[in-house]
C-alpha positions in Angstrom: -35.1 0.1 -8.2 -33.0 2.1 -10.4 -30.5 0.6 -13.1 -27.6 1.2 -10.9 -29.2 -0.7 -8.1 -29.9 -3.7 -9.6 -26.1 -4.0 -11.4 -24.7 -3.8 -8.0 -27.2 -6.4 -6.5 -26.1 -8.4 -9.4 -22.8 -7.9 -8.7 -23.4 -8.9 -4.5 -25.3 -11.9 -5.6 -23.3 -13.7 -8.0 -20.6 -13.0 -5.6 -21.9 -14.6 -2.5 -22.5 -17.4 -4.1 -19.0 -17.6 -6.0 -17.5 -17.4 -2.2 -20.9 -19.7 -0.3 -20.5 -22.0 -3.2 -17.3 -22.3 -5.5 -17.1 -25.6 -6.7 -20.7 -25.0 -8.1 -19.6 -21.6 -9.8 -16.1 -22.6 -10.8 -17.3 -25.4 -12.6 -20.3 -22.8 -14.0 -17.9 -21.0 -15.3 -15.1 -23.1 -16.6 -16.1 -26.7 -17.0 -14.6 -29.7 -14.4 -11.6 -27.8 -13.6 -13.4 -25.1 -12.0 -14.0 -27.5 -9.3 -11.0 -28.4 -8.4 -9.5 -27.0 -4.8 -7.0 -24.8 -6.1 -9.7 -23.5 -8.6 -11.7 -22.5 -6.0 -9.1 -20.4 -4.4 -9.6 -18.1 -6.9 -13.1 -18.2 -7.9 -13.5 -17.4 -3.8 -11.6 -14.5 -4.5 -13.8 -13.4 -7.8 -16.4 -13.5 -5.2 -14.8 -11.5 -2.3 -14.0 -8.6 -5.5 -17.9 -9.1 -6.2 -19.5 -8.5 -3.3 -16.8 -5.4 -2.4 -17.9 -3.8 -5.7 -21.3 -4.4 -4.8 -21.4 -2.6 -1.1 -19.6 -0.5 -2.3 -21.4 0.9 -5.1 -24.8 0.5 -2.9 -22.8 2.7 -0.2 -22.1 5.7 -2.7 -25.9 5.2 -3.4 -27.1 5.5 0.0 -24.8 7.9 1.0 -25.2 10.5 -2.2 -21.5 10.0 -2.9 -19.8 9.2 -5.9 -20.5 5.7 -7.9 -18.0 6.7 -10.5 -14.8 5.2 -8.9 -16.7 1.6 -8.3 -17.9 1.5 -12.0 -14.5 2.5 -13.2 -13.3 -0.4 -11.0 -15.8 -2.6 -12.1 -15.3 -2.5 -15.7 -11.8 -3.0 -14.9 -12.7 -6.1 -13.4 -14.5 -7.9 -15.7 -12.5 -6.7 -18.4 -9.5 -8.1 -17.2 -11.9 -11.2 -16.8 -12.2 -11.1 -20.4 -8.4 -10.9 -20.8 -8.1 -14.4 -18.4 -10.7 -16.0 -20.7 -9.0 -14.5 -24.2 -5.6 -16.1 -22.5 -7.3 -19.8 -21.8 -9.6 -20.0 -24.5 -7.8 -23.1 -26.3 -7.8 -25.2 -22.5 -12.0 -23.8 -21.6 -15.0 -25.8 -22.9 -16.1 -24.2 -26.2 -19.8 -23.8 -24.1 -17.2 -22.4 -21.4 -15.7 -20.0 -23.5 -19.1 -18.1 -24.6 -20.5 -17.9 -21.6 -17.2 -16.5 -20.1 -17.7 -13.9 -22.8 -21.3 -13.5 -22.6 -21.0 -12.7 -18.5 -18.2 -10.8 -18.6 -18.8 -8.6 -21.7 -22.1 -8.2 -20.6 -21.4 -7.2 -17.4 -18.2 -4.3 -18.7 -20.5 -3.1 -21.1 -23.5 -2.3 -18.4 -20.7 -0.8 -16.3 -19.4 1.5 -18.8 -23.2 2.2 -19.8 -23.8 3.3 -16.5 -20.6 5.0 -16.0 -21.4 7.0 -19.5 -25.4 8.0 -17.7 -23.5 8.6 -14.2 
């Protein structure tokens, strides 16, 4: 499976389960509070954005069309999920905070590696 492939499977997995399961991911993610119902409004939304980036980056595969726009979109995404981590650091667990980091920096910077390749 090439590179690309697997980043959007990534991106389709964690995202069905962030929309199958959210209290389980929200609280993953940012500790107790993650949990709560409100919480899980928007970590149902992370996943809805997730699995739309996913097809949809698997549909310019299969199709021989552009992945481009859905990698640009992507590292949008999780970079602005760094920003919402940068602006609740002093209220997230400190184990909360890195692996906020961690998953989201990780994920930007194998976008915008793949974007560079694509």
């Amino acid at each position: 499976m090439k590179p690309i492939a697997v980043y959007a499977v990534g991106r389709l997995v964690f995202g069905i389960a962030a929309l199958a399961a959210p209290a389980p991911s929200g609280r993953l993610m940012a500790g107790d509070g993650g949990a709560e119902p409100h919480a899980q409004a928007f970590v149902r939304g992370m996943g809805g954005r997730e699995i739309g980036l996913g097809i949809g980056i698997l549909g310019a595969l299969r199709s021989g069309g552009s992945v481009r726009p859905w990698l640009v979109a992507g590292v949008l995404a999780d970079s602005g999920d760094l920003a919402g981590i940068a602006g609740s650091w002093r209220t997230l667990p400190p184990e909360k905070r890195w692996f906020g980091v961690g998953t989201a920096g990780a994920a930007a910077a194998m976008g915008a590696a793949l974007l560079a390749m694509s």
